[in-house]
N, CA, C and O atoms as a GROMACS GRO file, in nm:
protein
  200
    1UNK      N    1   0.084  -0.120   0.000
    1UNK     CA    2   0.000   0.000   0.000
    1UNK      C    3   0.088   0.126   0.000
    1UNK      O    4   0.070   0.224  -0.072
    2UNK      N    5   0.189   0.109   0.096
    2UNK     CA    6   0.303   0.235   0.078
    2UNK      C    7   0.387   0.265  -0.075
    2UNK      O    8   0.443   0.366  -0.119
    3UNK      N    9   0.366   0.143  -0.124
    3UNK     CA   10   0.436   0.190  -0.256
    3UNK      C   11   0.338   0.256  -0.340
    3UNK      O   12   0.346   0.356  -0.411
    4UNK      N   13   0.237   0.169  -0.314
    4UNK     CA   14   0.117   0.254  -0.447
    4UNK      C   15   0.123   0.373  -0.449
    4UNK      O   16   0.141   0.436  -0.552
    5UNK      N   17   0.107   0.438  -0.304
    5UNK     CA   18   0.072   0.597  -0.288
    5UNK      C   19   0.255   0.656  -0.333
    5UNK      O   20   0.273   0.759  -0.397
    6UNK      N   21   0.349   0.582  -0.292
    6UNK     CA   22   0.469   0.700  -0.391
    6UNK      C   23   0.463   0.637  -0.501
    6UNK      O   24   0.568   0.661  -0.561
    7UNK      N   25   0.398   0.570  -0.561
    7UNK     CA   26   0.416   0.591  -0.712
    7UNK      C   27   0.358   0.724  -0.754
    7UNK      O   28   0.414   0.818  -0.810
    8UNK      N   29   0.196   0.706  -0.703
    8UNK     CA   30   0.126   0.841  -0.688
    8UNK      C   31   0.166   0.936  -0.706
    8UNK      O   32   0.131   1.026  -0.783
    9UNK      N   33   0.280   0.925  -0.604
    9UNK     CA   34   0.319   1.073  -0.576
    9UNK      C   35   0.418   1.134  -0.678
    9UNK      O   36   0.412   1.250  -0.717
   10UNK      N   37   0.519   1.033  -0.721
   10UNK     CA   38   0.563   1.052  -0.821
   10UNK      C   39   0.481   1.080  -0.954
   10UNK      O   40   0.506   1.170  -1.035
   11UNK      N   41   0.387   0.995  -0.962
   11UNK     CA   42   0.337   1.057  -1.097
   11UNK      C   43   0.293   1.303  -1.075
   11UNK      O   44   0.313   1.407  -1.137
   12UNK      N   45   0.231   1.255  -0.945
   12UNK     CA   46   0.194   1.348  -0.968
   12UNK      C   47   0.329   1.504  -0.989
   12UNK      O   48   0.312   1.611  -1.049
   13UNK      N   49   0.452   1.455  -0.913
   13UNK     CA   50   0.532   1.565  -0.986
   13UNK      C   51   0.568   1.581  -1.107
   13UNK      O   52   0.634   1.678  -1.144
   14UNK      N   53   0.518   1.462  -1.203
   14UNK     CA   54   0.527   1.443  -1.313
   14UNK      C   55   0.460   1.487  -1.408
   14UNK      O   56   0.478   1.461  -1.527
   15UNK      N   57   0.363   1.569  -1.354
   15UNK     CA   58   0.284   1.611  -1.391
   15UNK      C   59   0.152   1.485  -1.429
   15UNK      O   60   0.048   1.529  -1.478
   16UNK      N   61   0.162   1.362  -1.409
   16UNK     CA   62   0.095   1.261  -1.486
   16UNK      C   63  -0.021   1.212  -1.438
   16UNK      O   64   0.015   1.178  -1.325
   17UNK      N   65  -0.127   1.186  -1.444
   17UNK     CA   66  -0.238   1.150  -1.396
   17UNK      C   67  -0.257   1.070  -1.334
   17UNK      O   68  -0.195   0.987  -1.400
   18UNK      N   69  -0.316   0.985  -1.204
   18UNK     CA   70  -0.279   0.919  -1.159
   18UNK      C   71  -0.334   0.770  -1.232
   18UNK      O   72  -0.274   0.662  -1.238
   19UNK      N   73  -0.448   0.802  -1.274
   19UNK     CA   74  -0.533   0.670  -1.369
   19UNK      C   75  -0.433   0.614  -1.484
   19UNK      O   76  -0.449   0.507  -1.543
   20UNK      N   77  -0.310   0.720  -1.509
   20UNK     CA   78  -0.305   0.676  -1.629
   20UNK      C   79  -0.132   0.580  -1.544
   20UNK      O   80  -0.052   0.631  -1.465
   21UNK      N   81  -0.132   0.454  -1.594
   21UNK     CA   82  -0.025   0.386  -1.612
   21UNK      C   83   0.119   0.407  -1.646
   21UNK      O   84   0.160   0.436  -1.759
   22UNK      N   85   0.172   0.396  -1.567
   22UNK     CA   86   0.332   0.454  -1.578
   22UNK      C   87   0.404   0.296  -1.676
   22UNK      O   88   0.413   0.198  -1.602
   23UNK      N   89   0.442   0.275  -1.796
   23UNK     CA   90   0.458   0.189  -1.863
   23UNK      C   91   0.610   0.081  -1.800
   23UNK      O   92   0.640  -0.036  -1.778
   24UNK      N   93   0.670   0.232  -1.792
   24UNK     CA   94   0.828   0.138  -1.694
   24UNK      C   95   0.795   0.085  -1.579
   24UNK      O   96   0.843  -0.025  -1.554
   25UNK      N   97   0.713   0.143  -1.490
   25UNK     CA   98   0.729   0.066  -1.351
   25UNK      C   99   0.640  -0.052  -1.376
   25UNK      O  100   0.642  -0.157  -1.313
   26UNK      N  101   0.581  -0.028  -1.452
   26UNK     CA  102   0.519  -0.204  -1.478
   26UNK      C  103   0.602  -0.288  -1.552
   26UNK      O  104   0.601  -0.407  -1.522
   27UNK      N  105   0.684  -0.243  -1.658
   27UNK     CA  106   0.764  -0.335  -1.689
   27UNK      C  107   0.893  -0.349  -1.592
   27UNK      O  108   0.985  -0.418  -1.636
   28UNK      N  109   0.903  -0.310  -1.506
   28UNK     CA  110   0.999  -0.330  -1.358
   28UNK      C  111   0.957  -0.423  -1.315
   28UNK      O  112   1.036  -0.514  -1.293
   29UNK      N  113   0.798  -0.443  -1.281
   29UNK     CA  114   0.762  -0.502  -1.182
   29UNK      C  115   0.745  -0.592  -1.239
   29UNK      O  116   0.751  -0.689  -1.162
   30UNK      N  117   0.715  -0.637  -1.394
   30UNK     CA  118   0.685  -0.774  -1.449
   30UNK      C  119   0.850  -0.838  -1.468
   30UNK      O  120   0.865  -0.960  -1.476
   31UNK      N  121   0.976  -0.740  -1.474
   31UNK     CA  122   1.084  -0.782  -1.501
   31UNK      C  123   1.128  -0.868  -1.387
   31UNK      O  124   1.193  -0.971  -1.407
   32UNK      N  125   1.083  -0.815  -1.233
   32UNK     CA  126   1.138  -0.859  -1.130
   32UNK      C  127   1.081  -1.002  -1.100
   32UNK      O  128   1.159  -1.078  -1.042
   33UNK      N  129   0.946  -1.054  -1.133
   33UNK     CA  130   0.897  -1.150  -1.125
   33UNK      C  131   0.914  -1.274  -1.218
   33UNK      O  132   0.891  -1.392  -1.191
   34UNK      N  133   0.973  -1.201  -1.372
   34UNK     CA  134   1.012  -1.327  -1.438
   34UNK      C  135   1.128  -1.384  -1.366
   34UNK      O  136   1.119  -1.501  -1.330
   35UNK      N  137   1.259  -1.305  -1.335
   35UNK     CA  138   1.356  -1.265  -1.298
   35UNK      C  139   1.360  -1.391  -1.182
   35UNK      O  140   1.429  -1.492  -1.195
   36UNK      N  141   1.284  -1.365  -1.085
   36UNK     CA  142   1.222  -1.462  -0.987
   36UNK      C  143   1.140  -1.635  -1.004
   36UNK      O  144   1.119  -1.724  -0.922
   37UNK      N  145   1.115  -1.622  -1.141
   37UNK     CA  146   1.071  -1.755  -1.187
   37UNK      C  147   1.181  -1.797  -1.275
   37UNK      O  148   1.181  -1.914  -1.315
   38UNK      N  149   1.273  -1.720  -1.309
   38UNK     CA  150   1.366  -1.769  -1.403
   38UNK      C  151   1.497  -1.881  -1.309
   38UNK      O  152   1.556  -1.985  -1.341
   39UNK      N  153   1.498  -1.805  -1.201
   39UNK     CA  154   1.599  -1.809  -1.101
   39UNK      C  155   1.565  -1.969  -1.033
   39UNK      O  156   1.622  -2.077  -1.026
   40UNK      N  157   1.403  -1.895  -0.976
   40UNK     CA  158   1.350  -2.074  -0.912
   40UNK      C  159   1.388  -2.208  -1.068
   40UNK      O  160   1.432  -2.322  -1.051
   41UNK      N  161   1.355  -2.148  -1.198
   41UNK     CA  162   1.299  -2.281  -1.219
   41UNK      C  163   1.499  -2.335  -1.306
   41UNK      O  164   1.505  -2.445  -1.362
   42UNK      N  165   1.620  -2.250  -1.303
   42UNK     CA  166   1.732  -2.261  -1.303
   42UNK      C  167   1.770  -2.334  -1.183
   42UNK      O  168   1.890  -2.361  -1.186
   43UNK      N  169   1.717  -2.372  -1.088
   43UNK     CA  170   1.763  -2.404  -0.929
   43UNK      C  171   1.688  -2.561  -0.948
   43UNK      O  172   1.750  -2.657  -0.902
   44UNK      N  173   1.573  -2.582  -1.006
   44UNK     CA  174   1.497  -2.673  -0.974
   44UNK      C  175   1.560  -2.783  -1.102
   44UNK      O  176   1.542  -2.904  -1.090
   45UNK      N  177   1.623  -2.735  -1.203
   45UNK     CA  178   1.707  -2.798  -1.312
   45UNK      C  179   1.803  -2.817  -1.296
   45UNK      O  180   1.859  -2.898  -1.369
   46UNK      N  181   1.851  -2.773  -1.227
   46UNK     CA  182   2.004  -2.832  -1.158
   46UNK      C  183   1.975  -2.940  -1.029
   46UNK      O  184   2.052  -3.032  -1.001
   47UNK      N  185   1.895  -2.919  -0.983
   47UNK     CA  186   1.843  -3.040  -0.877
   47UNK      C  187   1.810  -3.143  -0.930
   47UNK      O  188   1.813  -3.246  -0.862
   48UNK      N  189   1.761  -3.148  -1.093
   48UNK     CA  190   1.687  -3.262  -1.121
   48UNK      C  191   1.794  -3.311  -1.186
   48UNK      O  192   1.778  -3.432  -1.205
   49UNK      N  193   1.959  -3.247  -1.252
   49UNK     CA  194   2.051  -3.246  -1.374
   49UNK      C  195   2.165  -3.307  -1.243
   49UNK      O  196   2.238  -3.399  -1.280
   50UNK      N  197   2.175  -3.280  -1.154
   50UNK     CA  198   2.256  -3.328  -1.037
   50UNK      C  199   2.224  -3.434  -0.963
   50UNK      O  200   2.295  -3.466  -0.868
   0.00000   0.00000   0.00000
């Protein structure tokens, strides 16, 4: 919840609306989660390759 509102806040020195979608921080946030499945399923292939 604390992040939502400084994204907010950032948009808003940004002059940017708040409805409207900031395109990078979503592709941050989808980067960090592949990033995170890439990692688990590299770990789980070496468990099965070992």
């Amino acid at each position: 919840m604390n992040n939502f509102t400084f994204t907010n806040n950032k948009c808003k020195d940004k002059n940017i609306s708040i409805n409207e979608i900031n395109p990078v921080e979503l592709f941050h946030f989808y980067f960090i989660i592949n990033v995170r499945l890439i990692v688990a399923f590299f770990k789980m292939a070496k468990m099965y390759v070992i």
